[in-house]
C-alpha positions, 0 to 999 in steps of 0.5 A: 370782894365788894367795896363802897365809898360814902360821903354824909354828916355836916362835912363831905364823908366818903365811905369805902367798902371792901367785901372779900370773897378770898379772905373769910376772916376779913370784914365785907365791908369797909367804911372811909369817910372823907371831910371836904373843905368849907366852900367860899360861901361857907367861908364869907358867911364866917362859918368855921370847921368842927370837924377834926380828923385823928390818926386816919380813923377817927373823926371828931365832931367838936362841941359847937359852942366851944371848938376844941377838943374835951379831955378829963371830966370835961369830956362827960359834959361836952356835946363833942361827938366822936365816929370810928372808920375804917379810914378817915381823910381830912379835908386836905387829903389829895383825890389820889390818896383817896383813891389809894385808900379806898379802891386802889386794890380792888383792881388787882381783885377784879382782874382775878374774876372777883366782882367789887363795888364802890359808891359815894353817899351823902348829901348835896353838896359833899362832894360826891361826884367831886371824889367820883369823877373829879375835875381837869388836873384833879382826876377822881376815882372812876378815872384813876381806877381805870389808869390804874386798871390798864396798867394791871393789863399791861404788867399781866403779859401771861393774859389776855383782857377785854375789857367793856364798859356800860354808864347808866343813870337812874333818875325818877326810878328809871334807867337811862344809857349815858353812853347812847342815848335812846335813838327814837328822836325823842326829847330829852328827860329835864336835862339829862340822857334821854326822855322815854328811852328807858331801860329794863331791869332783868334777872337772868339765873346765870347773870343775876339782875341786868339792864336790858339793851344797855349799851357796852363799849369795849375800851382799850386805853384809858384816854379813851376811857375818860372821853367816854366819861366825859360823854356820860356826864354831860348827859346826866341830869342835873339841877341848880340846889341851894346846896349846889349850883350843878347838883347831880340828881340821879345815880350813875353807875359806871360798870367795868366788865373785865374778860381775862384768858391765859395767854400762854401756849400749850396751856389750857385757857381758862376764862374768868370774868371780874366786874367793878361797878363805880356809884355817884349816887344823887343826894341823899337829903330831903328835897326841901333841904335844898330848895329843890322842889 
């Protein structure tokens, strides 16, 4: 099971995929996308929303130069503009029913040996490390799926899980550890991890392709988690856009290893690995868009 989150479009989209590896009839992926609020600049500039969101899975784009929703005849002249999701969120939605949407049961899946994946896309700006990581009182999907995650664990008394985490950002096509940076003394890349300690990236016929060297944390709670997190994201690389005043210009990914066995007695302990992988990828607009050159 795979599952990705996108942000795109004129307001924030968040796009979530399920693949699943258990049910051949069901899609490999889901979309969600989800409308971020306009901000205060947006507000001051007298710039108003044309973006409508229905029933959970429509998103409307209305006609710029009219701002209301065509019906009859109308509807074949107007420039409205409408999009279809496997879930649609609307500027007022919470970081939870985000999270609930789009990753919430995933966790069950990984726990049961099944590799899942979710990533936030889209431009500056959208307010994808936002819906990723969130802020203090606001928590985002990394963190409120690990929560989730040890709360699985615990309820699953019939096994044993070690759990192990790796945060890594690609920035100018390289690898970078989030959680170690490298140990060669050397200065920094912009303002991000570390500057020529970058890692490899390797296939392994057993693994598949990996990250050599990279460092993994094994974790037992989730307030240790999110220490973690914050550790990570002070090292990320980042930059002042016209877009965003703290823009994230690299992608990090956040990997979950979990490692389950029986735990019961006289019973033969079977080993099964699940792996959750959580992407805030950097912008994905042209440079010159947001006078970031």
């Amino acid at each position: 099971m795979a599952a990705a989150v996108q942000h795109g479009g004129p307001a924030q989209a968040v796009s979530a995929a399920a693949a699943s590896a258990v049910d051949d009839s069901a899609s490999s992926i889901k979309v969600a996308v989800r409308v971020r609020p306009l901000s205060a600049s947006e507000k001051k500039s007298g710039i108003s929303s044309i973006v409508r969101v229905l029933e959970g899975q429509t998103v409307v784009v209305l006609d710029p130069t009219d701002g209301n929703i065509a019906y009859g005849p109308a509807a074949n002249r107007t420039r409205e503009k409408t999009y279809s999701f496997d879930h649609a969120f609307g500027e007022d939605d919470t970081q939870e029913k985000i999270f609930n949407g789009t990753t919430r049961d995933l966790v069950e899946q990984v726990l049961s040996g099944i590799n899942c994946t979710v990533f936030a896309y889209g431009p500056t700006g959208s307010g994808k490390t936002y819906t990723m990581t969130g802020v203090e009182g606001s928590l985002g999907v990394m963190p409120l799926t690990l929560s989730r995650l040890f709360a699985m664990m615990e309820s699953h008394t019939e096994q044993t899980f070690k759990v192990r985490i790796s945060y890594i950002e690609v920035y100018n096509e390289c690898v970078y550890d989030l959680l170690q940076p490298a140990a060669n003394g050397n200065v920094p890349h912009g303002n991000g991890a570390n500057a020529f300690g970058g890692l490899d990236l390797r296939e392994d016929p057993v693994k598949g392709m990996f990250v050599a060297g990279v460092h993994e944390e094994e974790v037992a709670e989730t307030g240790q988690v999110l220490r973690l997190l914050e550790r990570g994201n002070a090292r990320r690389s980042t930059e002042s856009t016209k877009a965003n005043a703290s823009s994230s210009r690299s992608h990090a990914v956040l990997s979950i290893s979990i490692e389950a066995r029986e735990a019961l007695a006289g019973i033969r302990k079977e080993l099964s690995l699940g792996k959750l992988s959580l992407i805030d990828l950097a912008g994905s607009e042209r440079m010159g868009k947001t006078n970031n050159d």
